[in-house]
C-alpha positions, 0 to 999 in steps of 0.5 A: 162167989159173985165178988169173985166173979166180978174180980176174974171178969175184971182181971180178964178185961184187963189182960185183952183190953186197951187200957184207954177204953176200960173206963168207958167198957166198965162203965158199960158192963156195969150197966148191962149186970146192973139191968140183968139183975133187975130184970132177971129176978122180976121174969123169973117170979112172973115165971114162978106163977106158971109152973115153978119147975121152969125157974130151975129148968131156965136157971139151969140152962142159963148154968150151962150157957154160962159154964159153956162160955167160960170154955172160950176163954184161953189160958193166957188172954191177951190182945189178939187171944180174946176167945179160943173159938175162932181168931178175931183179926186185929183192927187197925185204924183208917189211914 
């Protein structure tokens, strides 16, 4: 399931961004999954020691963060189309 995961974040990525800046942005967000994956686990048995119910109860809410923000992605991403939340004006270089 994470490997697919990984390959929609990917394929998302790919439709809305410029292809000279995906090296570096994927570098980036490799970096940030990376560090949640670490740091994630380690808050999480800390938590355990309290009362463990609250393990699930945050997993839960971060669930429904997650599937909240999947609603935001629009059927057919593109530049300009990144979110269905609000419109994000093109930036256009300095002249």
């Amino acid at each position: 399931m994470f490997f697919a995961l990984a390959i929609a974040i990917r394929t998302y990525f790919q439709k809305i961004a410029d292809p000279a800046d995906i090296a570096a942005t994927a570098g980036v967000s490799f970096t940030i999954n990376h560090i949640a994956a670490v740091v994630l686990p380690a808050l999480y048995g800390l938590l355990w020691l309290v009362p463990p119910a609250l393990v699930f109860l945050s997993g839960a809410a971060l669930a429904l963060a997650s599937l909240s923000c999947a609603f935001l992605v629009p059927p057919n991403p593109a530049p300009g189309n990144e979110t269905q939340s609000f419109a994000i004006p093109a930036l256009k270089p300095a002249a």
